[in-house]
N, C-alpha and C positions, 0 to 999 in steps of 0.2 A: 504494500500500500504506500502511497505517494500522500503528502499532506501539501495542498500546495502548486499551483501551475504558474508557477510563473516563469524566467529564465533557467533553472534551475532545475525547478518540477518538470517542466513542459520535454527538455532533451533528456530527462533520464526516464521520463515514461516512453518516449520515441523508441531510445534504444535499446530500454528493454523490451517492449514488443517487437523489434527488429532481432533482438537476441533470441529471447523465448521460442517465438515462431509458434503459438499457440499452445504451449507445453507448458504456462504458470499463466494463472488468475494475476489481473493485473487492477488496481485500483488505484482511481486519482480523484481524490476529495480535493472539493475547492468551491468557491463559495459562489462562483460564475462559468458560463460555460464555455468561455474563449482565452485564449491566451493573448495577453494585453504586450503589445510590441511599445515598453515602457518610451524609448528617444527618441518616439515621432511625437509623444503626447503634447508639448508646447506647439506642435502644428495646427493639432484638433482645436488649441485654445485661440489657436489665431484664425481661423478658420479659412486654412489652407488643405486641411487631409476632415473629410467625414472618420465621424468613432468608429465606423465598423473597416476602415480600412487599414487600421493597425490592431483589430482584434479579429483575431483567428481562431477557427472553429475548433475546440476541442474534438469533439467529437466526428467532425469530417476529416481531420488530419492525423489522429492515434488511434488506426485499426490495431482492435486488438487490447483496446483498453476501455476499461468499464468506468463511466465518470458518473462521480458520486458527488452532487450539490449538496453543499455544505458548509457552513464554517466548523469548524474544528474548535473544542474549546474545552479539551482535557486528554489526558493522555496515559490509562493504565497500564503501566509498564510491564507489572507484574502478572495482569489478566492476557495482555497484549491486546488490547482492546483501545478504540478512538469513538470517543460521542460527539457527537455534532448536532449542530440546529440547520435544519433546510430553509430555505426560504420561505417556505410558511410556517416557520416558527416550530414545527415537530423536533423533537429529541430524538435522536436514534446514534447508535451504537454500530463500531464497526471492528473485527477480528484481524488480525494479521499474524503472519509467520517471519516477514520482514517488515520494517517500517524505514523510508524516508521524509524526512522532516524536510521540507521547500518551503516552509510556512512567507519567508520573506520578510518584508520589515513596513515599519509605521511612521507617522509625521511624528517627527523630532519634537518635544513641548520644551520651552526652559522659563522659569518661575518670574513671565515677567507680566506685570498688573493689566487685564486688559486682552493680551494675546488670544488667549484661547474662546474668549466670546468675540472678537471681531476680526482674525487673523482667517484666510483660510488654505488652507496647505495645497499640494499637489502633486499626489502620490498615484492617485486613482482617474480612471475614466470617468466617474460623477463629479470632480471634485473640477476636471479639464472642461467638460461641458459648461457646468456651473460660473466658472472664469468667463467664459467665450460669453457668456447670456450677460452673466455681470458688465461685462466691458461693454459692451452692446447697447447695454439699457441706459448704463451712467453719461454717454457720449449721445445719446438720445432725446434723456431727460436735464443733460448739460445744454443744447442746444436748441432747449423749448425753456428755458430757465433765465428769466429777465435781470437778476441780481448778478451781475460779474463773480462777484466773492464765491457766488454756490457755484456757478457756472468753469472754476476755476478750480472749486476742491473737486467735483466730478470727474474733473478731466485730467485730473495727479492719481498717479497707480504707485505704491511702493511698493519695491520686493525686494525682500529680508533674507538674505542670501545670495553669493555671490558665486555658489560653486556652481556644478554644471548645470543642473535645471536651474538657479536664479538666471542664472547668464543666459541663456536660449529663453526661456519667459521675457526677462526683457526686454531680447532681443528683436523678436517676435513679434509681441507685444506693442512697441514703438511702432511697428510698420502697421501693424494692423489698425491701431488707433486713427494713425496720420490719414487712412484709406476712408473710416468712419467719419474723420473729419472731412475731407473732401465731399464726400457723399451729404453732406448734413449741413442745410442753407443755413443752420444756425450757428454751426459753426466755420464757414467758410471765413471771414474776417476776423476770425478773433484769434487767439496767442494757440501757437500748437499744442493739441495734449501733453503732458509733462512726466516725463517716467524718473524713477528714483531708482536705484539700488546699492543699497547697503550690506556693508561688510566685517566684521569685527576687523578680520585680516589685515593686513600691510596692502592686499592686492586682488584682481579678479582671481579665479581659478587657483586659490592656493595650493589645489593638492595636486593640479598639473606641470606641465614645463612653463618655468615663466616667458617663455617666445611667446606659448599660444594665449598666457595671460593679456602678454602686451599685444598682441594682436586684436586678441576680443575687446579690450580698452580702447587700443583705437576706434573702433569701426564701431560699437556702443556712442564714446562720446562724439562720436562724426556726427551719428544720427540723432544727438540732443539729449540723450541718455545724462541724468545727472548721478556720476557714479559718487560716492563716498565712502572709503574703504577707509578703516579703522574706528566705524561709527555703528553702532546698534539703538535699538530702540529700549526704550523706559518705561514707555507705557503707551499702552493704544486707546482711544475713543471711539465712542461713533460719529466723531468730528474729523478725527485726525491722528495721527502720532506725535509724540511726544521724542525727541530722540536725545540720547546719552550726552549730548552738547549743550541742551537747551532751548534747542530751536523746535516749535511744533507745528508742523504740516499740516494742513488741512485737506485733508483726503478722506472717502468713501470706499478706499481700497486698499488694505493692506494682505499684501500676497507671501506665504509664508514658506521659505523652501531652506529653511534654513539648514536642514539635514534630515535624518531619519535612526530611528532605532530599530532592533531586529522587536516580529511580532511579539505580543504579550505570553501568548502560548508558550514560548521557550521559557522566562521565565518561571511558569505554575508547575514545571515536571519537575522543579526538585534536586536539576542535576547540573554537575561545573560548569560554569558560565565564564567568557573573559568579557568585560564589557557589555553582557548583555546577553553574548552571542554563545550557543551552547560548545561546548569544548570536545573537538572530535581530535582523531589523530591524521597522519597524514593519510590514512587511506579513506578519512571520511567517515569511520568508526565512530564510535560514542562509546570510549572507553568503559572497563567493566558490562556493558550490555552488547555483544556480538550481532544482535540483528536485531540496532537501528543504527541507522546512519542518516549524518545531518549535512547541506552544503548550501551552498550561495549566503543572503544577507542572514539569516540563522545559524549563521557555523564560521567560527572562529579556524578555519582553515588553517594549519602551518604554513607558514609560504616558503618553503624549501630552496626560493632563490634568494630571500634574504631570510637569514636564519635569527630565529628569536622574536622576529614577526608573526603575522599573518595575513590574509590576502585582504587585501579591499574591499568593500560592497559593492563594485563593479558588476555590470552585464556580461563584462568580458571572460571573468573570473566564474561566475553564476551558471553561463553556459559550459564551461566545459567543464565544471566539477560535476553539473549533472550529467556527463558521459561516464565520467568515471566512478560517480556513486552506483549509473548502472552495471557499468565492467564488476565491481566487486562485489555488489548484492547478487548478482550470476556467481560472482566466483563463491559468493558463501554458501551454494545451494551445489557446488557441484561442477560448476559451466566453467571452464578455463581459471584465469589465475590474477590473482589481483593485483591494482596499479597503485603505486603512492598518486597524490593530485603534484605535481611539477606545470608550472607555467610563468614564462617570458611575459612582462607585458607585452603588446605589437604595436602600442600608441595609443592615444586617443582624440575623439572627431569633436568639434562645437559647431553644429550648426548655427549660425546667426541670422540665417533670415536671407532671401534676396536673393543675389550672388553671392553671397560672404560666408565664411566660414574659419575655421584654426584646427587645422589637423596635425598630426605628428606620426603617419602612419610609418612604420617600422623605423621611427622616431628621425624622421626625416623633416622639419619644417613646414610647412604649405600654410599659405592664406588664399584669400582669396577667392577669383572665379575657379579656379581649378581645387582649389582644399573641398570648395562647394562641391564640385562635382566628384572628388574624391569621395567626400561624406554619404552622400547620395546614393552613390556605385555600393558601396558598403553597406547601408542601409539596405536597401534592395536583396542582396546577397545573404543576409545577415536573418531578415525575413523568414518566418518558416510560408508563407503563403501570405495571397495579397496583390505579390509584387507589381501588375499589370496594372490593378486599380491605383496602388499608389502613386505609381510614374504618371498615368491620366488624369490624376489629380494634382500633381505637382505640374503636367503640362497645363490644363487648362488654369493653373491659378498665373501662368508665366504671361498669359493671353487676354488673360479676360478678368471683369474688374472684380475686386472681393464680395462676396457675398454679407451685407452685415445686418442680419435678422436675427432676436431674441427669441426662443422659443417658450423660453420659462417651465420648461421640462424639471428642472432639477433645483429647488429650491436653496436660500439660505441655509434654514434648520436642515436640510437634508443633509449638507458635508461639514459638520461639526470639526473643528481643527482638530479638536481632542478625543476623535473617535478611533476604535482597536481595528476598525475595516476598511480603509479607504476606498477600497475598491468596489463597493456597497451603499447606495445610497441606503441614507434613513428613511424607513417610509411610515407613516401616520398611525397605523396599529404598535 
């Protein structure tokens, strides 16, 4: 049993239906039925890619695998037994002989006054949609709005974090806005929408090469981006923000990406955690328990290329631990022989929007139209399905003007910052 589809989940249930060959029962608990292609989401919010063209069908792409809707939300160890709530709220219970843990991970919270009733994070497809209708509405009811002052906080988006999702949200974001302004006779004369983004750090992208930092700095502040790196927030309102300097923003939108922690579920089982993150060996093991095994942002990985580490909560890292979680859950039942997890970074992509981009693939430099198209190229490949729809939608956004409709599909209260399921709206029962 698999707990979990996401980067992680999704290629170790592949390959073990690819291994098995019909010869072991396979199960993948997970609380929706598509596997969410996380690096396109800031597109969905710019409304450049439709949601369903980075969510892939569980169940038309893992023959061979029996998907079980659910959130997970205990875990006996000693029964080998997982309970879960379905979508309609039922309890039930589920057996295993193996168990991999994919659970994933949550909006990061930190203790500041205000955040978590008016922040809202960006981890999940409700939470990307939600963004897209909010900007929509604000740049809407900004340009039907006779007072400057209100007309001026509407049109300020902050986002509180600077690593790789802040960075592509605001990147995004700026464009998308500028597009709603144009379209929008109320605001065709007035001061362009205004984007923020804040950083504790010294800089953009801290945890990447500082080239592609200063790259995405560029090509942010070109586009009007007001960055501030080494500033956080103090407190939030339903006016505005408040930030660490003194100075308070008047904004209707504070956007929260500040990080993320592994799910809650890992911590409730009881067993060695590093940060959070359950404590496996290098073969992905969960010490003392032989058959379970834990990988991607739930699993404190050894990273065997720097020793004393462990791996980052990368995609990159996520996808190929869940090959090798499958290689050794086969080899504990009998099927071949098990691998330690070893991997190289190969780089990493920032899409910004436009032509723009900061790649470092096999840690080579790129900006620009070509890092764009690098990124792109990647993206595509990288894809487990889709790929046709997204390129026709990245062609027709290069053509034709943005689309800027609110649907109102996904309410406020529905993506609570401080919620254990991002990927879940809240719904009314």
């Amino acid at each position: 049993m698999i707990v979990g589809a996401g980067f992680a989940g999704y290629e170790c249930a592949r390959t073990l239906s690819r291994t098995a060959k019909g010869a072991a029962e396979i199960v993948l608990l997970n609380p929706h039925d598509y596997f969410l292609y996380v690096p396109l989401l800031p597109e969905v919010a710019a409304g450049i890619l439709e949601p369903r063209r980075i969510s892939v069908s569980l169940t038309g792409t893992l023959p061979g695998v029996r998907l079980v809707l659910g959130q997970a939300h205990d875990v006996d160890l000693d029964a080998r037994r997982v309970a879960y709530t379905d979508p309609e709220d039922r309890e039930g219970t589920l057996d295993y002989d193996r168990l991999v843990l994919t659970v994933g991970s949550v909006n990061k919270l930190l203790p500041i006054p205000g955040v978590a009733e008016h922040a809202h994070g960006f981890r999940g497809m409700p939470e990307a949609l939600y963004l897209r209708d909010h900007i929509t509405r604000q740049c809407e009811l900004a340009g039907a709005a006779e007072d400057p002052a209100e007309r001026a906080a509407r049109t300020t988006f902050v986002v509180v974090g600077a690593g790789y999702t802040g960075t592509e949200v605001a990147a995004h974001g700026v464009l998308f806005t500028d597009a709603l302004a144009r379209q929008n006779t109320g605001l065709r004369d007035g001061p362009r929408p205004r984007w923020l983004l804040l950083d504790i750090a010294d800089r953009l992208l801290p945890e990447l090469d500082e080239r592609l930092s200063q790259t995405a700095e560029r090509v942010l502040r070109g586009r009007g981006v007001d960055v501030r790196t080494g500033t956080s927030v103090k407190e939030a309102t339903p006016d505005g923000v408040l930030l660490d300097d003194g100075e308070f923003i008047d904004s209707r939108s504070l956007i929260w990406c500040v990080g993320v922690r592994p799910d809650p579920l890992v911590a409730s089982m009881g067993l060695p955690t590093d940060r959070g993150r359950l404590c496996v060996d290098e073969y992905l093991g969960v010490p003392g328990r032989p058959e379970v095994f834990a990988c991607g942002d739930a699993a404190a990985v050894p990273d065997l290329t720097r020793p004393g580490k462990v791996t980052p909560m990368t995609a990159q890292h996520a996808q190929r631990q869940g090959k090798v979680a499958a290689r050794n859950v086969a080899a504990s039942c009998g099927h071949g022989t098990a691998r330690a997890y070893e991997h190289h970074d190969l780089g990493f992509m920032v899409d910004l929007g436009g032509v723009q981009a900061a790649a470092n693939p096999l840690h080579v430099p790129l900006s620009g139209p070509l890092a764009s198209a690098v990124t792109r190229g990647y993206h595509l490949m990288a894809m487990p399905g889709n790929r046709v729809r997204v390129a026709a939608d990245w062609l027709l956004d290069a053509v034709l003007p943005r689309q800027g409709v609110q649907l109102g599909l996904v309410r406020s209260w529905s993506v609570p910052l401080d919620t254990e399921t991002p990927e879940v709206a809240r719904v009314p029962r």
